[in-house]
C-alpha positions, -999 to 999 in steps of 0.1 A, spaced: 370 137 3 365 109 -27 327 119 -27 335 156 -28 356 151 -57 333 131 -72 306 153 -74 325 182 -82 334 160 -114 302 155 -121 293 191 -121 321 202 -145 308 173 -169 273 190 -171 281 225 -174 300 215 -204 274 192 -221 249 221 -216 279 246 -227 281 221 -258 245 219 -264 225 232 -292 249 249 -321 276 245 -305 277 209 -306 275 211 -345 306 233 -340 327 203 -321 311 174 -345 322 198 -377 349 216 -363 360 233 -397 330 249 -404 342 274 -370 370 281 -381 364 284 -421 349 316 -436 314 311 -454 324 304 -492 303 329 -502 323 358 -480 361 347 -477 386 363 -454 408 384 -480 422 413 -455 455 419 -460 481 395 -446 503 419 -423 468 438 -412 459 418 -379 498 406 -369 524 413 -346 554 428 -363 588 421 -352 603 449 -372 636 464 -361 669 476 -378 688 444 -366 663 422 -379 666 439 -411 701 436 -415 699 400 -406 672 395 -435 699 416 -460 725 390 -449 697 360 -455 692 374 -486 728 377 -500 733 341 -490 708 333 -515 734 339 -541 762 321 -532 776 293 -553 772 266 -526 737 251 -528 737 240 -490 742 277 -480 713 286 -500 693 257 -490 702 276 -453 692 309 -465 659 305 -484 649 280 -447 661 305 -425 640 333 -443 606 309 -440 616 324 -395 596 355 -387 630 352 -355 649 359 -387 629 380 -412 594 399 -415 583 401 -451 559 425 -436 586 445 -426 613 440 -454 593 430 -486 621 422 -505 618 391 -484 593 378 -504 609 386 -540 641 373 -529 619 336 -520 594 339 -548 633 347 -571 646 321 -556 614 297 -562 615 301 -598 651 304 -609 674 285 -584 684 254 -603 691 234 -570 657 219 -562 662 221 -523 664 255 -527 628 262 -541 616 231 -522 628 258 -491 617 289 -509 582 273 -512 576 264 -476 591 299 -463 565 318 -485 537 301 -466 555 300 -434 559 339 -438 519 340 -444 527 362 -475 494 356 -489 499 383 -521 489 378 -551 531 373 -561 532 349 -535 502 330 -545 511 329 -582 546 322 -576 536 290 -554 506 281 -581 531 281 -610 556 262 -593 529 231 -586 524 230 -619 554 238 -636 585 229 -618 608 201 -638 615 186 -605 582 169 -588 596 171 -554 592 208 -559 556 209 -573 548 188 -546 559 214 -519 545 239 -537 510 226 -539 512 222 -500 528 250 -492 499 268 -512 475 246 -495 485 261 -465 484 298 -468 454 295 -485 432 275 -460 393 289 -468 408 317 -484 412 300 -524 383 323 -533 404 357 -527 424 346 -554 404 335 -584 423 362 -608 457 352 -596 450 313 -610 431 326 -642 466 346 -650 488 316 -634 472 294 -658 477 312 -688 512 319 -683 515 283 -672 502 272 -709 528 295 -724 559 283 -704 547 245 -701 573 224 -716 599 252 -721 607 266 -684 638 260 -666 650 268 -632 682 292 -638 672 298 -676 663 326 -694 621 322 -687 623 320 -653 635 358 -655 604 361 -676 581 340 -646 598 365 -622 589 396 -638 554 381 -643 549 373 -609 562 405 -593 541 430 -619 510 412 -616 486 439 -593 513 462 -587 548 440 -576 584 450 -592 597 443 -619 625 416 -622 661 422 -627 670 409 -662 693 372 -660 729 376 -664 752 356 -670 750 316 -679 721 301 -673 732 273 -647 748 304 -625 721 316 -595 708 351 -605 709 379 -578 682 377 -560 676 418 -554 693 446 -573 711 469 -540 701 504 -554 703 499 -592 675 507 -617 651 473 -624 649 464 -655 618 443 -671 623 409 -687 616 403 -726 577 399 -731 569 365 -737 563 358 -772 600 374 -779 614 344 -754 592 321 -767 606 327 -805 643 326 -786 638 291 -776 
């Protein structure tokens, strides 16, 4: 019975070093090269193209709820709300796109850092590689006061974009720009984070950004419920505010 078993082992061992042979074996030795994209011709579908959807009514009221939460004056239950929408159990952006502006609002104008350190990671957990959820996760690695949040941002970006940084070479061009306008002057919760909003949700196409009310240390809403959007200040009018 041993010797059976033996060479039975044996057998398996060199089907797979001649499965392995040749190209292939490049492919275990340099794994990333498989699963990469040639440079020259990236993957840029779509991100809700080849995906299951979990879309139902339920799960869209549950994201509604989520969303509210996201305005409440108790930073833990929005720390809850901006991780529980990262869950495709909880929310589809694919479905309900006002997933993504309520995490890419709350990314740039919460003033509790956990929240947009949350907001960050549920954007890439959500896969919402758009350009608003690219830009809004590029702007936030390199503007955020709070380091902890760049931080997350950068690898949050990092991973939605794995071989796919090409797709986006417009979206950093812009980012970087507005980045050199708002450097030094941008505060979570103040008036130019309406202004990064509104920047980040018109760019190729996204809505417009509610205008801030209120003080600026209170949490904006993070989505109008019906009412007409209205567009932020341009930039050079904040910019001669501050």
């Amino acid at each position: 019975m041993k010797r059976i078993l033996c060479l039975s082992a044996l057998t398996l061992v060199g089907l797979a070093s001649s499965a392995l042979g040749g190209s292939h074996l490049a492919c275990v030795n340099h794994g990333i090269h498989c699963i990469c994209p040639p440079e020259e011709c990236p993957d840029c579908c779509p991100p809700c193209e080849r995906r299951l959807h979990l879309c139902s009514c339920r799960q869209s009221e549950h994201a509604r709820k989520l969303i509210d939460q996201l305005s409440c004056d108790c930073c833990c239950d929005r720390i809850k709300a901006a991780s529980h929408l990262g869950s495709r159990l909880h929310a589809d952006f694919c479905c309900d796109p006002e997933v993504l502006t309520a995490l890419v609002h709350a990314l740039q104008c919460d003033p509790c850092w956990e929240v947009r350190v949350a907001a960050a990671w549920s954007i890439a957990y959500q896969g919402a590689r758009t350009d608003q959820g690219v830009m809004a996760l590029y702007l936030a690695s390199l503007i955020d006061p709070h380091y902890m949040v760049r931080d997350a941002a950068n690898d949050a970006l990092g991973v939605l974009l794995v071989c796919r940084r090409a797709c986006f070479k417009d979206v950093f061009a812009a980012a970087d720009d507005l980045a050199k306008q708002l450097k030094g002057k941008y505060k979570p919760g103040g008036p130019d984070c309406g202004i990064l909003f509104d920047m980040c949700q018109s760019f190729h196409g996204g809505h417009p950004a509610p205008a801030p009310q209120g003080k600026p240390e209170k949490v904006p809403a993070p989505l109008p419920k019906g009412e007409a959007l209205l567009r932020a200040p341009p930039i050079g009018n904040a910019a001669a505010h501050n």
